[in-house]
N, CA, C and O atoms as a GROMACS GRO file, in nm:
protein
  440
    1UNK      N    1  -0.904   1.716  -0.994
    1UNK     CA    2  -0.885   1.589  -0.926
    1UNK      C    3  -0.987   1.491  -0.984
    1UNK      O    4  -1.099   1.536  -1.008
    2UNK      N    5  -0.962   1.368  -1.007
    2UNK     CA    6  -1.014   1.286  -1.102
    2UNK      C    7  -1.102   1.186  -1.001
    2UNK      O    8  -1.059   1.160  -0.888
    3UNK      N    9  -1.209   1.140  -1.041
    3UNK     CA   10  -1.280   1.063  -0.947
    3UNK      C   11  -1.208   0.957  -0.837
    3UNK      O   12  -1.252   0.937  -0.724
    4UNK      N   13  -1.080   0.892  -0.896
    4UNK     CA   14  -1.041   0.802  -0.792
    4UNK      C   15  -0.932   0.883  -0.702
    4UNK      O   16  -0.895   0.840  -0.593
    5UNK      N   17  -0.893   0.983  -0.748
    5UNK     CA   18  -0.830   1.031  -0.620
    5UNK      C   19  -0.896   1.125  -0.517
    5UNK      O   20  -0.838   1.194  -0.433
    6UNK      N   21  -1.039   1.114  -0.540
    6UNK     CA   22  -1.128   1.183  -0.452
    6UNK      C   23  -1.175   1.086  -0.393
    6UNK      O   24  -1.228   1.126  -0.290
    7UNK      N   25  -1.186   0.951  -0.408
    7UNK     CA   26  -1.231   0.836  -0.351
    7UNK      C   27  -1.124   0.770  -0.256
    7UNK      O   28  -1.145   0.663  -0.197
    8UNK      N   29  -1.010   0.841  -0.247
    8UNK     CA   30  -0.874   0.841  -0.156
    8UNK      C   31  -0.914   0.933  -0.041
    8UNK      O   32  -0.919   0.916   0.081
    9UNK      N   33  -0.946   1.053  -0.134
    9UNK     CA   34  -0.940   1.167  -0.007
    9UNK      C   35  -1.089   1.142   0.075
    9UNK      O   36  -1.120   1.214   0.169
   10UNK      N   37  -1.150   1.065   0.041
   10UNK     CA   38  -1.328   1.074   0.139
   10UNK      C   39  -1.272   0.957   0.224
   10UNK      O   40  -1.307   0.939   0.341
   11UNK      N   41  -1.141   0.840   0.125
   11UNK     CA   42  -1.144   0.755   0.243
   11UNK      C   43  -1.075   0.763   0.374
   11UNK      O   44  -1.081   0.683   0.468
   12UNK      N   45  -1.004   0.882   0.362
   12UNK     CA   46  -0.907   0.929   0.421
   12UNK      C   47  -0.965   1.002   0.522
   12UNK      O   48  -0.922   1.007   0.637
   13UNK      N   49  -1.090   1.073   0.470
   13UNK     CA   50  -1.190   1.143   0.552
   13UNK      C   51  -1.237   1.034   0.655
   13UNK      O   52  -1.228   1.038   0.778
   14UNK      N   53  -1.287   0.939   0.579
   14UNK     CA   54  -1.377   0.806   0.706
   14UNK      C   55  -1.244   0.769   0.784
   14UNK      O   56  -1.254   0.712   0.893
   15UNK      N   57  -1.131   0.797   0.736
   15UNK     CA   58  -1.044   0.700   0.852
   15UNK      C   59  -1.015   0.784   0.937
   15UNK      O   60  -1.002   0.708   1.032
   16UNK      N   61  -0.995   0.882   0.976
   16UNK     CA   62  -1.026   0.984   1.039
   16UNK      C   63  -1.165   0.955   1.172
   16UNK      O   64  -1.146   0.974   1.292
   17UNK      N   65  -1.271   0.916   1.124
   17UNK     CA   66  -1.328   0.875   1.205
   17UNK      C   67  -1.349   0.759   1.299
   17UNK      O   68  -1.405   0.761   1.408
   18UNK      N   69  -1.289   0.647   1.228
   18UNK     CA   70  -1.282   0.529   1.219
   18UNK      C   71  -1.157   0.509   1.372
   18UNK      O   72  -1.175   0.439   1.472
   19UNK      N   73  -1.047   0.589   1.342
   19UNK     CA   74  -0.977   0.568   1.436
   19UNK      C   75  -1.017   0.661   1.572
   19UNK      O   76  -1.015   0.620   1.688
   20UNK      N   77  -1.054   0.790   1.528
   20UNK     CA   78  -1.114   0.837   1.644
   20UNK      C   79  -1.192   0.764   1.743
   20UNK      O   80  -1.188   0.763   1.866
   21UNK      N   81  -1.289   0.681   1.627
   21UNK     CA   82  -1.373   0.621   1.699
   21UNK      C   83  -1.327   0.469   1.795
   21UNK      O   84  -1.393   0.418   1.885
   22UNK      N   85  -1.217   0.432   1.749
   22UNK     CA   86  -1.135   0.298   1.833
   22UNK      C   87  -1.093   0.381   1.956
   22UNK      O   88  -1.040   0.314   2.044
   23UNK      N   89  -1.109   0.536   1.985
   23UNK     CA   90  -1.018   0.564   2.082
   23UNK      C   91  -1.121   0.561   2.168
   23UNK      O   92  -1.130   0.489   2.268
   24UNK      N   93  -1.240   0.678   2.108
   24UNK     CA   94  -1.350   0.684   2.196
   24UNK      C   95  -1.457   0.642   2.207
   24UNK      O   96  -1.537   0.706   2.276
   25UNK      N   97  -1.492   0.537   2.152
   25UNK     CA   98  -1.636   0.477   2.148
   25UNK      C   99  -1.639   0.404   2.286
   25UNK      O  100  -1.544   0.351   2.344
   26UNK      N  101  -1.783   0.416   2.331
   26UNK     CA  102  -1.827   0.377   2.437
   26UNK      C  103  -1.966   0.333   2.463
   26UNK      O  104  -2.009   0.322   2.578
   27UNK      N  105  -2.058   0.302   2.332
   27UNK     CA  106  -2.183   0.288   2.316
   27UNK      C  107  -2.184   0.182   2.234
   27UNK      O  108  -2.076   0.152   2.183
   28UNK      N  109  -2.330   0.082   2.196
   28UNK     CA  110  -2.330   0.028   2.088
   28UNK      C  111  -2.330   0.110   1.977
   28UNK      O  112  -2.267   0.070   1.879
   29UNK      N  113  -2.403   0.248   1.971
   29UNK     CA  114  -2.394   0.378   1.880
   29UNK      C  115  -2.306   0.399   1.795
   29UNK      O  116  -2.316   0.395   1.672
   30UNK      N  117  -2.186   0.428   1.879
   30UNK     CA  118  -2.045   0.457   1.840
   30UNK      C  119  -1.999   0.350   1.762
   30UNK      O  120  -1.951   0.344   1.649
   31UNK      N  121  -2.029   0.252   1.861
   31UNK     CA  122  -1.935   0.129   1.763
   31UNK      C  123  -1.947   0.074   1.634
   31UNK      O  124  -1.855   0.026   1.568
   32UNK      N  125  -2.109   0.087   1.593
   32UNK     CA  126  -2.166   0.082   1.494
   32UNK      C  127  -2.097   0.201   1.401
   32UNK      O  128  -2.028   0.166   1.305
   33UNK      N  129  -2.120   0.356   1.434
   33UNK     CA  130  -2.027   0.451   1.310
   33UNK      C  131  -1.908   0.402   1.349
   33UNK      O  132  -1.876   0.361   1.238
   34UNK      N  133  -1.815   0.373   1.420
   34UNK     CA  134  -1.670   0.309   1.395
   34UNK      C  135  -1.679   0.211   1.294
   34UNK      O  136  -1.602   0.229   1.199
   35UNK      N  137  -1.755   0.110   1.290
   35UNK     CA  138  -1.737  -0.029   1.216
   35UNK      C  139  -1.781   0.065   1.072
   35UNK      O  140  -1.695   0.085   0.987
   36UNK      N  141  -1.906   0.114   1.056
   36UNK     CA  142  -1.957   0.161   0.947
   36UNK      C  143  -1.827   0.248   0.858
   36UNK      O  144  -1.808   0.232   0.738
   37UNK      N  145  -1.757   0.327   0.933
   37UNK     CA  146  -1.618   0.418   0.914
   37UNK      C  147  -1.544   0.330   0.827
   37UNK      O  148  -1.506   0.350   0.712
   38UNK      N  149  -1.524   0.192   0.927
   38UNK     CA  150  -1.394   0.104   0.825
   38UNK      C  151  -1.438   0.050   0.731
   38UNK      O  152  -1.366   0.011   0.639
   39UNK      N  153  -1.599   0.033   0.734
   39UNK     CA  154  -1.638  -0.042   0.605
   39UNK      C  155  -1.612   0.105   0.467
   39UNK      O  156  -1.546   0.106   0.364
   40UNK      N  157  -1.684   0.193   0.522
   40UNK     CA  158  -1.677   0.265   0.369
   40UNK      C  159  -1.498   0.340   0.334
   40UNK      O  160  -1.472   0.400   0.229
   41UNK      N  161  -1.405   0.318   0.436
   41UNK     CA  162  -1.305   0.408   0.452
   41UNK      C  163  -1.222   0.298   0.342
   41UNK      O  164  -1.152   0.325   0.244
   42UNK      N  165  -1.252   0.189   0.389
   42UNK     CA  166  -1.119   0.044   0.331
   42UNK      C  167  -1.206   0.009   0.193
   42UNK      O  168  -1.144  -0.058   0.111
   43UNK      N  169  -1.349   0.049   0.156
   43UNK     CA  170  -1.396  -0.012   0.043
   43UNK      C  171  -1.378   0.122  -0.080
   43UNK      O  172  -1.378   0.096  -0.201
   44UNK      N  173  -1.366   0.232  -0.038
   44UNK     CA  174  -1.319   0.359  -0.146
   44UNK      C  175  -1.175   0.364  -0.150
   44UNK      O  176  -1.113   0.440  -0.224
   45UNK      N  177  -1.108   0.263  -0.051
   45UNK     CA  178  -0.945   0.301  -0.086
   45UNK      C  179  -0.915   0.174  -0.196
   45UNK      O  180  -0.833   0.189  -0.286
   46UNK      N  181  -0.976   0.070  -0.181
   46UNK     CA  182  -1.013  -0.055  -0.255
   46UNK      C  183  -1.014  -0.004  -0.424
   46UNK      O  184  -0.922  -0.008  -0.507
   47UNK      N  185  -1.104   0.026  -0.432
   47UNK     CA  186  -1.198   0.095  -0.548
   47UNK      C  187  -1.075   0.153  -0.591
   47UNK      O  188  -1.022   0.089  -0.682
   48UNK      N  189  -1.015   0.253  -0.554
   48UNK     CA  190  -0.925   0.363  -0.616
   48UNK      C  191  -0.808   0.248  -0.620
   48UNK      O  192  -0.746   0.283  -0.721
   49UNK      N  193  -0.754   0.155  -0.579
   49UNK     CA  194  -0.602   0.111  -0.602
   49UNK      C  195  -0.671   0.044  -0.699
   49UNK      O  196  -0.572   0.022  -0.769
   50UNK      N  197  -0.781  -0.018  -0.774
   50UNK     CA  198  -0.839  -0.066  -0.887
   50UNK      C  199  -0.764  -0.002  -0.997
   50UNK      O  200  -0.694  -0.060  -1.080
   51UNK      N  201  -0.792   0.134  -0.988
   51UNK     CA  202  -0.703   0.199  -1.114
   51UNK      C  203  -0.582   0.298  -1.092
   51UNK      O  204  -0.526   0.353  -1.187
   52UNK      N  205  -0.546   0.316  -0.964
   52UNK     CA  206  -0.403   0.394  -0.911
   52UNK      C  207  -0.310   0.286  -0.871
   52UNK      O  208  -0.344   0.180  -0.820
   53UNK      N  209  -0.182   0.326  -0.903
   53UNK     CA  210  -0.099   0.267  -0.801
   53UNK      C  211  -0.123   0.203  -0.662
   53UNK      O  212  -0.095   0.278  -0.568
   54UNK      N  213  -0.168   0.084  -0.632
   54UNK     CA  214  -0.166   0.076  -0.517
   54UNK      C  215  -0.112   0.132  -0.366
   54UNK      O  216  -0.184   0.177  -0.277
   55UNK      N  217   0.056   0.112  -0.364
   55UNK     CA  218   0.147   0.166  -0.286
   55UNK      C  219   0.119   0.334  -0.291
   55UNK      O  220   0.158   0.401  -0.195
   56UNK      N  221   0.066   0.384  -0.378
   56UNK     CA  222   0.053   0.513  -0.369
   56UNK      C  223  -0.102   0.610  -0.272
   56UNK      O  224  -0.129   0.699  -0.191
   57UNK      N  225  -0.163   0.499  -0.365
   57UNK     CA  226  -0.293   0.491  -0.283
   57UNK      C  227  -0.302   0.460  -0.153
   57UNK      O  228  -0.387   0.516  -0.084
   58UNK      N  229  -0.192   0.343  -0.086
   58UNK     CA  230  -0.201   0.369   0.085
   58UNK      C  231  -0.112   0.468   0.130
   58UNK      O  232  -0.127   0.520   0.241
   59UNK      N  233  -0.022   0.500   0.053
   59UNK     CA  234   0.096   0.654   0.152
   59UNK      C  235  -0.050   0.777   0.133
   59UNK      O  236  -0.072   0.852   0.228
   60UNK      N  237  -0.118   0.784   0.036
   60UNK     CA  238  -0.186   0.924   0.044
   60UNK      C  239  -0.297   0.895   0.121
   60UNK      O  240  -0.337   0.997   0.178
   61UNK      N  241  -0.376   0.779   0.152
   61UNK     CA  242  -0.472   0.768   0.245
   61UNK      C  243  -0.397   0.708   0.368
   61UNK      O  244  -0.467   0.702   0.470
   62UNK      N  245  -0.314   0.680   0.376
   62UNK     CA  246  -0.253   0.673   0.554
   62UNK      C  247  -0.203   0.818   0.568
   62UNK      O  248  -0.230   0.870   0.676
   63UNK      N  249  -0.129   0.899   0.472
   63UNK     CA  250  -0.067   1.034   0.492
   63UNK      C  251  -0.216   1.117   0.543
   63UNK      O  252  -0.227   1.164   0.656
   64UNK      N  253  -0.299   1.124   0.463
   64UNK     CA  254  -0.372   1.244   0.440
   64UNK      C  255  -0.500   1.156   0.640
   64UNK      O  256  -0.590   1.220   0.694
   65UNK      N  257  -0.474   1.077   0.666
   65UNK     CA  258  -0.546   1.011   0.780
   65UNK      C  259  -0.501   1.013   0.895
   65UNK      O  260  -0.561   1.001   1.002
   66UNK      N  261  -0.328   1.039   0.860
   66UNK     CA  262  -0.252   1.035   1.027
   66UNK      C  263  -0.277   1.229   1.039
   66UNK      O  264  -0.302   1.297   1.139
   67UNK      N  265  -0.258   1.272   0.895
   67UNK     CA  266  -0.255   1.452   0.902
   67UNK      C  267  -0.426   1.478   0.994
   67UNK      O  268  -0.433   1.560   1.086
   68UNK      N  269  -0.543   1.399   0.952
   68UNK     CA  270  -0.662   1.440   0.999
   68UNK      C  271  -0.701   1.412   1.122
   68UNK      O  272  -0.780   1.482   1.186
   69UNK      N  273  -0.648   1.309   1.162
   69UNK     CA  274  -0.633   1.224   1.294
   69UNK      C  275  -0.546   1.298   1.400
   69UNK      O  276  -0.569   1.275   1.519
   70UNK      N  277  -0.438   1.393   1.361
   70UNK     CA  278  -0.359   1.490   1.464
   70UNK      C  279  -0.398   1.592   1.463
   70UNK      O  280  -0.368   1.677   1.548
   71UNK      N  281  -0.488   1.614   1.347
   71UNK     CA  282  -0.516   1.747   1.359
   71UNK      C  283  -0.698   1.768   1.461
   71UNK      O  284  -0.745   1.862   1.525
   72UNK      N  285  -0.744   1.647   1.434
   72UNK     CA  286  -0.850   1.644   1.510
   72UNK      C  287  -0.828   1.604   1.655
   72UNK      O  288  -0.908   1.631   1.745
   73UNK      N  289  -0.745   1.555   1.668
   73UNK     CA  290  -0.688   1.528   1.804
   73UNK      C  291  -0.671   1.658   1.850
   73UNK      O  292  -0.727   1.658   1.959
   74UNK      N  293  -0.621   1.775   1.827
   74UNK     CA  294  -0.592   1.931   1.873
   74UNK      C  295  -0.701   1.967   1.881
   74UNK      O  296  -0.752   1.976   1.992
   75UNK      N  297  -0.781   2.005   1.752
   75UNK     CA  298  -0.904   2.088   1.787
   75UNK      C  299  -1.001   2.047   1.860
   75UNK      O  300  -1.064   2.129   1.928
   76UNK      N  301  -1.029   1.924   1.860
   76UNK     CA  302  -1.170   1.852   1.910
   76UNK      C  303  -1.192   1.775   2.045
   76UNK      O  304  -1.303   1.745   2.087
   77UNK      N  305  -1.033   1.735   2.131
   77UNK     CA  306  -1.002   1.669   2.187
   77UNK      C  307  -0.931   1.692   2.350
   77UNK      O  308  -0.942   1.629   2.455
   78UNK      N  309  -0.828   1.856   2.296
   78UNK     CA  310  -0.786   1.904   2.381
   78UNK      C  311  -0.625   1.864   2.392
   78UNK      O  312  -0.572   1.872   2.504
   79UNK      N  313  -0.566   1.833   2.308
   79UNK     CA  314  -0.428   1.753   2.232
   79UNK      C  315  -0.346   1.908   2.242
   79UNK      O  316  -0.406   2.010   2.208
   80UNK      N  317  -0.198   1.910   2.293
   80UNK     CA  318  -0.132   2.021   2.340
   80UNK      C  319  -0.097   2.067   2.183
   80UNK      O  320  -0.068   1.997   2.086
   81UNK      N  321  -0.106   2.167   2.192
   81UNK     CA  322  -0.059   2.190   1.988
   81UNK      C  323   0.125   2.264   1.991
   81UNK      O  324   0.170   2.370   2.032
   82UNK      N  325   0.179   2.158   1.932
   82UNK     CA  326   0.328   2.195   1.956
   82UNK      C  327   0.350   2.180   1.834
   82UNK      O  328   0.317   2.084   1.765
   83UNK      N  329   0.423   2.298   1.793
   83UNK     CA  330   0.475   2.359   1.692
   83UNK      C  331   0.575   2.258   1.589
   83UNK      O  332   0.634   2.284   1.484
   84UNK      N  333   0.569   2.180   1.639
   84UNK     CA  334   0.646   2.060   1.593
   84UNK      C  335   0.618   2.009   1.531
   84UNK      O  336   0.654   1.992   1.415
   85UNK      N  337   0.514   1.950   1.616
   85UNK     CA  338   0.414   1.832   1.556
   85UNK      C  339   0.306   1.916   1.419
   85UNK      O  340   0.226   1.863   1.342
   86UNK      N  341   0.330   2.001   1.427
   86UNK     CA  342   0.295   2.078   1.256
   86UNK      C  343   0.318   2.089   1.187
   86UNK      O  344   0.252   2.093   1.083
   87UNK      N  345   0.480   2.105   1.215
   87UNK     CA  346   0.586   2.149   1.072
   87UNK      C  347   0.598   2.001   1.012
   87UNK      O  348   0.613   1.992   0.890
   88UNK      N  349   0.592   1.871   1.098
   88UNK     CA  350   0.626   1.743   1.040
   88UNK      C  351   0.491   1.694   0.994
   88UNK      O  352   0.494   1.585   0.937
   89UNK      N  353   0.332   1.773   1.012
   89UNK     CA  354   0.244   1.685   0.942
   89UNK      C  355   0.251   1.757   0.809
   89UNK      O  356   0.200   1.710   0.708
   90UNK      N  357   0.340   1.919   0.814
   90UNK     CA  358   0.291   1.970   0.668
   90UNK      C  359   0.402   1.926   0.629
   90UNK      O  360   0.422   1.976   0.518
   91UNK      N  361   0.490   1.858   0.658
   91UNK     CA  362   0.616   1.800   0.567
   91UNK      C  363   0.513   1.657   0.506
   91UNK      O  364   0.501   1.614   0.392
   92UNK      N  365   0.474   1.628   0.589
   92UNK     CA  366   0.390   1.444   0.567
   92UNK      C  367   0.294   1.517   0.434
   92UNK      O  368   0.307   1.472   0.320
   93UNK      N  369   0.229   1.595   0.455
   93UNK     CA  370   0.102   1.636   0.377
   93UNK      C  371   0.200   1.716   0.209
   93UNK      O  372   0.127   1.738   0.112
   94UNK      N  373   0.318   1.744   0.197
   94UNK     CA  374   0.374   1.774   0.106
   94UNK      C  375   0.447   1.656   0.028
   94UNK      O  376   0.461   1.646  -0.094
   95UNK      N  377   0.487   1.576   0.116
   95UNK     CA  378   0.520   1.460   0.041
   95UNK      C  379   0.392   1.390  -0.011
   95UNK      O  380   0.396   1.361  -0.130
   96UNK      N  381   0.272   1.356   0.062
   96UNK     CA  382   0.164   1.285  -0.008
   96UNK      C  383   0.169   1.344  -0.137
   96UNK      O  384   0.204   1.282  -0.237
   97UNK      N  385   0.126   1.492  -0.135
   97UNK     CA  386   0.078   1.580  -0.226
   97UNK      C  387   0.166   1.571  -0.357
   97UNK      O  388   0.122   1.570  -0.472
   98UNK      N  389   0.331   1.564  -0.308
   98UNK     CA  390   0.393   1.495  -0.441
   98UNK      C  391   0.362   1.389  -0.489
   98UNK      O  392   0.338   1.385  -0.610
   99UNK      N  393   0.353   1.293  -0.422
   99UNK     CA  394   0.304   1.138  -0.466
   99UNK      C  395   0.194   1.146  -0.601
   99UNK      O  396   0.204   1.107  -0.717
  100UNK      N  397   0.072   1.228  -0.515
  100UNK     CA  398  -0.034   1.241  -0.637
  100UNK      C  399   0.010   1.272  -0.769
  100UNK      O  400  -0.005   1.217  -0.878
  101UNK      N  401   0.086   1.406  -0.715
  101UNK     CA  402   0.119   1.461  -0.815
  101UNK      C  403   0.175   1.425  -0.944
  101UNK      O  404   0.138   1.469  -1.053
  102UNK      N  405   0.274   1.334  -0.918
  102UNK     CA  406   0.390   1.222  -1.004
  102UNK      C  407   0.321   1.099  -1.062
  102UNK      O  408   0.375   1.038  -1.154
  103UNK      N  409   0.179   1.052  -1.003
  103UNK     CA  410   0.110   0.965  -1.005
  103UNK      C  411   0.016   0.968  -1.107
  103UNK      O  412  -0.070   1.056  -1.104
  104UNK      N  413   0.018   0.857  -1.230
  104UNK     CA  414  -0.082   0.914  -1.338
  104UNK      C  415  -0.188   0.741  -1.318
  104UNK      O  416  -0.171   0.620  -1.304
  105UNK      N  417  -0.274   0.823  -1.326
  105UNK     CA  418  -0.398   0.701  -1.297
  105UNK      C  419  -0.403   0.588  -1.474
  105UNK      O  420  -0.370   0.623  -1.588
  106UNK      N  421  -0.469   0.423  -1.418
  106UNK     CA  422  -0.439   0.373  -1.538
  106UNK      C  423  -0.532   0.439  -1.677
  106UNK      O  424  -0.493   0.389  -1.783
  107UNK      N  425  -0.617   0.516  -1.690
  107UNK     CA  426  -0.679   0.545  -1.770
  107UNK      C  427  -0.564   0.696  -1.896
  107UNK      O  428  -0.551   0.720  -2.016
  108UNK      N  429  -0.513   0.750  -1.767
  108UNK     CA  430  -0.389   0.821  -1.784
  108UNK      C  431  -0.308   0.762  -1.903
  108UNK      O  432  -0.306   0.814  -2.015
  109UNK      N  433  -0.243   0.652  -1.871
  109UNK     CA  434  -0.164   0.602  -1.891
  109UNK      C  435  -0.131   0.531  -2.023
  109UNK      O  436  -0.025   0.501  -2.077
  110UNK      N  437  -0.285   0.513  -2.062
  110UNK     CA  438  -0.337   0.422  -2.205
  110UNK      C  439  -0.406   0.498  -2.288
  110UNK      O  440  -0.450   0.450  -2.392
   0.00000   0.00000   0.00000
């Protein structure tokens, strides 16, 4: 995996927090790592559509953010875990995963 599509997946990581944190923040604390979340989450997805596909770059960091965001919602939260709602994030998380896949960065390309 090549530096900018790891700069997808960390931002994908902060958004993950970022929205957690719109659900549950309740401190100046919190609100501060929420805000801090969107600053580094939206400035590494930035960076990477510099030299990826744009449109590709938001399906794999909204894909790989709604997959971390439901899945942390279950473990961490107390979120009912229905068998459902699994089979359709690993359908979501197989389509991202094609995206990359098909996706050649501009350095690729030239």
């Amino acid at each position: 995996m090549n530096k900018n599509w790891m700069k997808v997946v960390i931002a994908a990581f902060f958004e993950v927090f970022w929205v957690i944190g719109l659900k549950h923040a309740d401190d100046f604390w919190s609100w501060i790592g929420t805000i801090i979340s969107i600053i580094v989450s939206f400035y590494l997805m930035i960076m990477a559509g510099k030299q990826l596909p744009v449109g590709t770059v938001y399906a794999v960091f909204v894909g790989l953010g709604t997959a971390g965001t439901v899945l942390s919602e279950i473990i961490f939260f107390g979120e009912p875990f229905i068998m459902s709602k699994i089979l359709l994030i690993i359908l979501l998380l197989a389509g991202v995963i094609g995206l990359k896949m098909v996706t050649k960065d501009s350095s690729e390309r030239s």
